[in-house]
C-alpha positions in Angstrom: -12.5 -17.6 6.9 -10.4 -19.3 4.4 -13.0 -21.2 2.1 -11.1 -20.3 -1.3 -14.0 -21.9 -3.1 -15.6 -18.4 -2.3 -14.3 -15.3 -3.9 -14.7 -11.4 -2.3 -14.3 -8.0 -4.7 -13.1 -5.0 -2.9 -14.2 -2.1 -4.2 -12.5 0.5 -3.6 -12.9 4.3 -2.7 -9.3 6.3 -1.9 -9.7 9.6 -0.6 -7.1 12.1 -1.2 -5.1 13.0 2.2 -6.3 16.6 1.9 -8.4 17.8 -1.1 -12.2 16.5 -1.5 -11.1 13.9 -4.0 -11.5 10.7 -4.8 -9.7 8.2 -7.0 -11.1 7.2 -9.8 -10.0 5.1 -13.3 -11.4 6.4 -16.6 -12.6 3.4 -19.0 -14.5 3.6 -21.8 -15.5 7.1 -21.0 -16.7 6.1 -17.7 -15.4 6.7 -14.0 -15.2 4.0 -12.4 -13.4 3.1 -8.6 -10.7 0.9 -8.2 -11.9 -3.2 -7.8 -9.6 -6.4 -7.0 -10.8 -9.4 -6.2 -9.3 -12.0 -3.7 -9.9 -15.5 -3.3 -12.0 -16.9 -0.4 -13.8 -14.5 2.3 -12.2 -11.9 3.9 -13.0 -10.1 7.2 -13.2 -6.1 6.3 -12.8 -4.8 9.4 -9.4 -6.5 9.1 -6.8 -4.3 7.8 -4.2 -6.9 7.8 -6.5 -9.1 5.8 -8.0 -6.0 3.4 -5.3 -3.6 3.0 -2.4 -5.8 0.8 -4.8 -5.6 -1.9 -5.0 -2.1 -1.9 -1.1 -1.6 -1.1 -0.3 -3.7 -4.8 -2.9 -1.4 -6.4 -1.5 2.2 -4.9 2.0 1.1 -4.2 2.0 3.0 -1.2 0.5 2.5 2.3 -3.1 3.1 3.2 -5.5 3.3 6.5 -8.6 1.5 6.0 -11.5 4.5 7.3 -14.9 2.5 7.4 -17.0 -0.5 5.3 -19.5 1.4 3.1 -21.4 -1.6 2.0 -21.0 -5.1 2.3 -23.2 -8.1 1.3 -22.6 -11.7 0.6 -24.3 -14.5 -1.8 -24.1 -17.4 -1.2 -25.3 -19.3 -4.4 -22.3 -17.7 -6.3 -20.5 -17.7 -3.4 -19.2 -14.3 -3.9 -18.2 -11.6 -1.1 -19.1 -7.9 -2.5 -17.8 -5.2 -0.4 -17.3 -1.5 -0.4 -14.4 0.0 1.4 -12.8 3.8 2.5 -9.6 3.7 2.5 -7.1 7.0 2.7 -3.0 7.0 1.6 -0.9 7.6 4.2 0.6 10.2 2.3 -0.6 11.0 -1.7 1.3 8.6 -4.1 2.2 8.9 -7.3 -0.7 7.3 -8.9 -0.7 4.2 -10.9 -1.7 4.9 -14.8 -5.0 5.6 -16.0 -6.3 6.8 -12.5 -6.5 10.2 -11.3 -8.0 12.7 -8.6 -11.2 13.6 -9.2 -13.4 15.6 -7.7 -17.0 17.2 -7.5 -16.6 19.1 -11.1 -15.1 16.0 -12.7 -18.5 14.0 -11.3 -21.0 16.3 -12.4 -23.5 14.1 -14.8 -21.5 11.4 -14.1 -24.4 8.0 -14.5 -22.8 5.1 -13.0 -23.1 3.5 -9.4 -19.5 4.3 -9.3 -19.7 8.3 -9.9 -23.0 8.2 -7.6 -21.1 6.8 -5.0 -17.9 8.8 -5.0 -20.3 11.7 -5.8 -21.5 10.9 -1.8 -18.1 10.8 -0.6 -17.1 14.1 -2.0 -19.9 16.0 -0.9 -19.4 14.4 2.8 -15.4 15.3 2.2 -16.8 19.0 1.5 -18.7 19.2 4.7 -15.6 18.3 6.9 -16.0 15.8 9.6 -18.6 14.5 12.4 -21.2 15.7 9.8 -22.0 12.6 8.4 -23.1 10.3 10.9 -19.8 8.3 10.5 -17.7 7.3 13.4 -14.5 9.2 14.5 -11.8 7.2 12.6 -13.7 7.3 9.3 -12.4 11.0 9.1 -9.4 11.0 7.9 -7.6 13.3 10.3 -8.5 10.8 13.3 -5.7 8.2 12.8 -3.2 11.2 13.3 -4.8 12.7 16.2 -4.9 9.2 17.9 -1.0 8.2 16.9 -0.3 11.8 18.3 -2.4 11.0 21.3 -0.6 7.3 21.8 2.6 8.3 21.7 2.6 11.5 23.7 1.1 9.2 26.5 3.7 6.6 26.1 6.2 8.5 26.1 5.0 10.1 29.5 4.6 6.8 30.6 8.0 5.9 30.1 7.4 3.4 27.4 7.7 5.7 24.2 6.5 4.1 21.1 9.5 2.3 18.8 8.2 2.1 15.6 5.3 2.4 12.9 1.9 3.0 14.7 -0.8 0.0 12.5 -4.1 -0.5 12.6 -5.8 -4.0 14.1 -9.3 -3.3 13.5 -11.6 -1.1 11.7 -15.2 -1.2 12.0 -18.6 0.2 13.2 -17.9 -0.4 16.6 -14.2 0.2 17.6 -11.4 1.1 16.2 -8.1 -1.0 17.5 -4.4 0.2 17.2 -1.0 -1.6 18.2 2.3 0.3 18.4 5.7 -1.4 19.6 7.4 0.2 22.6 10.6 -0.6 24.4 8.5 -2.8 27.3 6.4 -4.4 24.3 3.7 -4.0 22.0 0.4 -1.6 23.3 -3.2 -1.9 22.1 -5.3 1.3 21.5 -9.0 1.2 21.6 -11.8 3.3 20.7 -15.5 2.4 20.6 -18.5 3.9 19.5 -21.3 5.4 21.2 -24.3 2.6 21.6 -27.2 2.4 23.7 -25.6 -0.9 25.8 -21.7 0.1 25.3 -20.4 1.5 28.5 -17.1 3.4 28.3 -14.7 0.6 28.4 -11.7 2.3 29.9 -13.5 3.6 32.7 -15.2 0.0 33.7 -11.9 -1.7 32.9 -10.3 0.9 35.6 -13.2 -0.2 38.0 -13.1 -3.9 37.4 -9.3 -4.2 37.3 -9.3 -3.0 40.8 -11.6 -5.6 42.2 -10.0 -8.2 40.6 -6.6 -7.6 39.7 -4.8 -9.8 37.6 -8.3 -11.2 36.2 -8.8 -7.9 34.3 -6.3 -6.0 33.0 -6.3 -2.4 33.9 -5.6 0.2 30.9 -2.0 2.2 31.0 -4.2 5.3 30.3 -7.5 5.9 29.4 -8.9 9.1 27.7 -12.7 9.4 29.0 -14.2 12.1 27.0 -12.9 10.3 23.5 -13.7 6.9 24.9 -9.9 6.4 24.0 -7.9 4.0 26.3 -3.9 2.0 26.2 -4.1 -1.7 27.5 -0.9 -3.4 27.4 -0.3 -6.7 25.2 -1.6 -9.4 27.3 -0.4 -12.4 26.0 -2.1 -15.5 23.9 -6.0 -16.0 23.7 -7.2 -18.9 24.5 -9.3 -19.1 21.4 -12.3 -21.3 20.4 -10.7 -24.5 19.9 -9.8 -24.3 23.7 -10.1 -28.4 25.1 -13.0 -28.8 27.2 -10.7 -29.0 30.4 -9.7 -25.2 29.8 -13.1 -24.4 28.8 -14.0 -25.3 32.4 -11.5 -23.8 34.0 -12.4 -21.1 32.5 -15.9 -20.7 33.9 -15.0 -21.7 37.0 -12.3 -19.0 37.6 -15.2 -16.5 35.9 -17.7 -17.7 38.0 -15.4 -16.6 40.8 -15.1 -13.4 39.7 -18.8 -13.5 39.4 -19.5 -14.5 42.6 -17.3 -12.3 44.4 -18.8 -9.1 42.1 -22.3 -9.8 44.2 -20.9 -7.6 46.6 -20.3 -4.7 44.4 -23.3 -4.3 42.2 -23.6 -0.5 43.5 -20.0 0.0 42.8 -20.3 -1.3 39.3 -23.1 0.7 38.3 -21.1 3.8 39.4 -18.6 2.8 37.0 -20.9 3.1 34.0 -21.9 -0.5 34.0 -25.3 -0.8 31.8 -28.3 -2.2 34.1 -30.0 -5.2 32.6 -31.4 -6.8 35.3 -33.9 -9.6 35.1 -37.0 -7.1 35.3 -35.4 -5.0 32.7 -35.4 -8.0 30.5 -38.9 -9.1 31.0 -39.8 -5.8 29.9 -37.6 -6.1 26.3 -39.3 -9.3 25.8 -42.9 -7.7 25.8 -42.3 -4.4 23.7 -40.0 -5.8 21.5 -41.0 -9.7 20.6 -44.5 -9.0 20.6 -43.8 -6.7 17.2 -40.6 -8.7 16.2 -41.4 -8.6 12.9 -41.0 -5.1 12.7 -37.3 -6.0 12.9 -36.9 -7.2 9.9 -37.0 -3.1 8.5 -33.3 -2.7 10.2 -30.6 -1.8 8.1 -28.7 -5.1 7.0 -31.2 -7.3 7.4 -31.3 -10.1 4.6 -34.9 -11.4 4.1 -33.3 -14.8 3.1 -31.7 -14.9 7.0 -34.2 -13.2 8.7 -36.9 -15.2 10.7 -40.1 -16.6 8.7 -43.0 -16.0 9.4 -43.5 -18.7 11.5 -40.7 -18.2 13.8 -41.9 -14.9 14.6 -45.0 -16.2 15.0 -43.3 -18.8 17.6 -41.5 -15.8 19.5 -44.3 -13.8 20.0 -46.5 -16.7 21.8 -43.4 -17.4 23.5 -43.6 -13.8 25.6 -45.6 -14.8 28.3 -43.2 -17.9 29.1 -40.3 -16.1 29.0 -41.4 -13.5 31.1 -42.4 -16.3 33.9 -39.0 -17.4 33.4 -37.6 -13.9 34.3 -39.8 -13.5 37.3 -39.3 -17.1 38.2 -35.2 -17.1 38.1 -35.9 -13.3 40.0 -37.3 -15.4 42.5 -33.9 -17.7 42.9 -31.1 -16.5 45.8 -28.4 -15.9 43.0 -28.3 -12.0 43.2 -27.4 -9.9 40.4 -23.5 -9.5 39.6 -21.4 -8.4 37.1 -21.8 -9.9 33.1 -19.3 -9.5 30.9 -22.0 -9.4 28.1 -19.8 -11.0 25.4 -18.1 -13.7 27.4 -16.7 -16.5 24.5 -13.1 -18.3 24.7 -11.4 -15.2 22.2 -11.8 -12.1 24.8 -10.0 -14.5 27.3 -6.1 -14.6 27.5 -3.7 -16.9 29.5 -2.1 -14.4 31.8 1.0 -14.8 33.8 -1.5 -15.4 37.2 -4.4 -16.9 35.4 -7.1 -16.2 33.2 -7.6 -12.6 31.9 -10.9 -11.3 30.6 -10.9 -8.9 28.3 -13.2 -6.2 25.6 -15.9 -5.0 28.0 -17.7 -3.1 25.9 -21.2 -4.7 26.8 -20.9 -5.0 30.5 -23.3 -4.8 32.9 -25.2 -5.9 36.1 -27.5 -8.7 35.1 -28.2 -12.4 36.5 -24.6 -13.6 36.2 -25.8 -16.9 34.5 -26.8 -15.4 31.3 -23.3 -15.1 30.4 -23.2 -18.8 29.6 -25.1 -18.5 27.0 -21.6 -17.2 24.5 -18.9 -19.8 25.5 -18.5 -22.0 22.9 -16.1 -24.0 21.3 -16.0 -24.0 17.4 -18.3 -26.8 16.2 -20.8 -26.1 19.5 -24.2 -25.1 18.2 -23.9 -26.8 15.2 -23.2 -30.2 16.8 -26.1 -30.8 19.2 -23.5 -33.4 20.6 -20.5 -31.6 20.8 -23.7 -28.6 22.2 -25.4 -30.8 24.6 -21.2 -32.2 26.3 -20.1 -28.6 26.3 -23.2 -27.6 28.1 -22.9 -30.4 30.9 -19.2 -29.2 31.7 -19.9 -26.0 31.5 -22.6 -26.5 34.5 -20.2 -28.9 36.5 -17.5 -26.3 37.0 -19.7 -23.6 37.2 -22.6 -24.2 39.6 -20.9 -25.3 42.1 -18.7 -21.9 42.8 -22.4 -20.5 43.7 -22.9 -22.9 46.5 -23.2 -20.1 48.9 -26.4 -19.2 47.5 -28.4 -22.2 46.8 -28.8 -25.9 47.1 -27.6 -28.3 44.1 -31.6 -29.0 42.7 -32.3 -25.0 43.1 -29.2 -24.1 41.2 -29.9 -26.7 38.5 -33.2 -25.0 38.0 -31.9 -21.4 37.8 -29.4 -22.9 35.0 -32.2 -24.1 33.1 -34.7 -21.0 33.5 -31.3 -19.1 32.4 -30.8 -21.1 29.0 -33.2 -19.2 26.8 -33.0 -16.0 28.8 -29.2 -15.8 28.0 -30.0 -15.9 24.3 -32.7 -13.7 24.4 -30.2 -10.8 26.4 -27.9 -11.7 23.4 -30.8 -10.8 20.9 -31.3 -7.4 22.2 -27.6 -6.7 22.4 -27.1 -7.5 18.5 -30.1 -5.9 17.4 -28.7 -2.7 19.2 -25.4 -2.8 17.2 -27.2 -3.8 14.1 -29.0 -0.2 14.0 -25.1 1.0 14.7 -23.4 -0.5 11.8 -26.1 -1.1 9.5 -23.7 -2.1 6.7 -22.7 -5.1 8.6 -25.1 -8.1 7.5 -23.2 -10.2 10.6 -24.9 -7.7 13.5 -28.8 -8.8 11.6 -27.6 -12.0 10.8 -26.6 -12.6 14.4 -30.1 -10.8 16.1 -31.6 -13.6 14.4 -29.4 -16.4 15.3 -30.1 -15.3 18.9 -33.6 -15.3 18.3 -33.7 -18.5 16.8 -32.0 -20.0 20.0 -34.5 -18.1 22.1 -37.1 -20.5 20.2 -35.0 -23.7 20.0 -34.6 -23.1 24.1 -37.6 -22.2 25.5 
């Protein structure tokens, strides 16, 4: 995101490392938390991209905890966000800012003191109490680093340097740490309806395809906590058409072969969302979509109109033939990697690795089409419609085995709206598990949208 005709304002709230304090800057009588602004838009569960403007302002490090509030608009082009953040260790603070806590709040009147009034009083009741995830405590990070490089160094590869943050969000927290063989990743997810636990399914799937998955160094069940190594370059969403079918080709190998192992999947934690599954979502859920529109997040000015939901209600009944129809097709249920775009796949030293499993499950393995794309693909119906036609001619024919050329041509196109509508239900999970993130709404109804345009 580097439009700098945009501008984004960080607002700021620093937790003391060990007392139920937060920083605050007395102006004019009034307490007010710590705001810089950058130019263009930044992505906040980015450290990397969020975290230098806090650095200047401390002068001292910082771990970014969680996203309190974002929102963007458009007309002024302006990105408002507020962030947690918590020094590494307490600095000497900068001039005309100090520690405050819940005395220095009380009868406080602005937003500002309202909000680090909240933070406080969750500060006061200790952590898990909250309904925050793990790593906005700020005792997680330590745990984890302890946790990462115990396990390295019991590996053999002990960790060489300063332990960063990658990614901070609702729904995972990532860590990198240098070691001696090269840099590890450490992930943790959140708890969700459709997540499975990733290191556990990564295990499972590395060892039917090995070398087209890579297997975790260590995994930690209980926390959801897992060590993959560094696996190379993505191949990113810019990816030439050539690799984009090569791509799906060598997937839809993977796929294919995973027919055989639908019960073994499942046993690994891998989410059923089969096709009758599906139907079913379709009917209690589109028939009241509009009651959607009451999730956290959700921007009335992105949200569908009235007509759209309209549209996707009468479209139940078609969609449901379409699920009973494709049902009906020889192309048996296999493995989907649920979020399968040209980003979670890496150019390994054997071949394509696919990678951040965290929605797999066992549904009809063409509805994982539906999220390879390049950049300018569904806003281009040109670039949309070419993408789409290469994407068929490597990937069809791998299922052969199963069905003639016309039947498999048909299943593709009963597939279309199906895998956008699988999509839909997916976001509009994580959107009630990080309802500060407008993208998780905004993206339930881009899904639903292409549900409309598709069927």
């Amino acid at each position: 995101m580097s439009d700098d005709r945009w501008r984004t304002r960080l607002r700021w709230v620093v937790v003391h490392p060990d007392r139920p304090q937060v920083l605050l800057a007395r102006r004019d009588g009034a307490l007010d938390l710590p705001e810089v602004e950058r130019p263009g838009q930044l992505w906040t569960a980015d450290p990397t991209e969020v975290l230098p403007a806090l650095r200047e302002l401390l002068g001292a490090d910082a771990l970014l905890l969680d996203c309190l509030d974002q929102h963007e608009d458009p007309a002024a082009r302006v990105q408002r966000a507020t962030l947690l953040a918590v020094p590494r260790e307490a600095p000497a603070l900068p001039q005309g800012m100090a520690w405050v806590g819940r005395d220095g709040l009380a009868g406080g009147q602005t937003e500002d003191a309202a909000v680090a009034a909240r933070v406080v009083e969750a500060l006061e009741r200790g952590p898990g109490r909250d309904g925050g995830q793990p790593w906005a405590a700020r005792g997680w990070f330590g745990e984890a680093e302890r946790w990462l490089r115990a396990t390295m160094e019991r590996l053999g590869r002990p960790v060489t340097g300063t332990v960063r943050q990658a990614r901070v969000w609702r729904l995972s927290c990532v860590l990198r740490a240098p070691t001696g063989g090269g840099e590890v990743w450490f992930k943790a997810n959140t708890t969700s309806p459709l997540f499975v636990n990733e290191g556990v399914v990564m295990g499972a799937l590395a060892g039917l395809f090995p070398g087209q998955v890579p297997a975790p160094l260590a995994v930690e069940p209980e926390r959801g906590w897992m060590v993959l190594a560094d696996f190379g370059e993505e191949v990113g969403w810019e990816a030439p058409l050539e690799v984009v079918a090569e791509v799906a080709r060598t997937y839809a190998r993977i796929q294919v072969k995973a027919t055989g192992h639908v019960g073994r999947l499942l046993d690994a934690g891998c989410r059923d969302r089969r096709l009758e599954r599906l139907a079913a979502q379709a009917r209690a859920w589109l028939a009241a979509v509009e009651a959607t529109a009451d999730l956290p997040g959700i921007d009335a000015a992105t949200w569908l109109s009235p007509d759209e939901e309209a549209g996707l209600r009468a479209a139940v009944p078609r969609l449901q033939a379409r699920c009973a129809e494709l049902a009906g097709h020889a192309v048996p249920p296999s493995i989907v990697h649920g979020d399968l775009h040209l980003s979670n796949v890496a150019r390994g030293p054997v071949g394509y690795l696919f990678f951040d499993w965290t929605d797999a499950c066992v549904a009809h393995p063409f509805l994982d089409l539906a999220t390879i794309r390049r950049g300018t693909a569904f806003t281009d119906a040109v670039c949309e419609d070419e993408l789409r036609e290469r994407l068929r001619e490597a990937y069809l024919p791998e299922w052969a085995s199963f069905e003639p050329p016309g039947r498999l041509a048909r299943a593709w196109e009963l597939a279309a709206p199906l895998g956008a509508l699988h999509q839909a239900v997916s976001y509009r999970s994580l959107a009630t598990q990080a309802p500060m993130d407008p993208h998780m709404a905004q993206s339930t109804a881009f899904w639903l949208r292409r549900v409309l345009a598709l069927a």
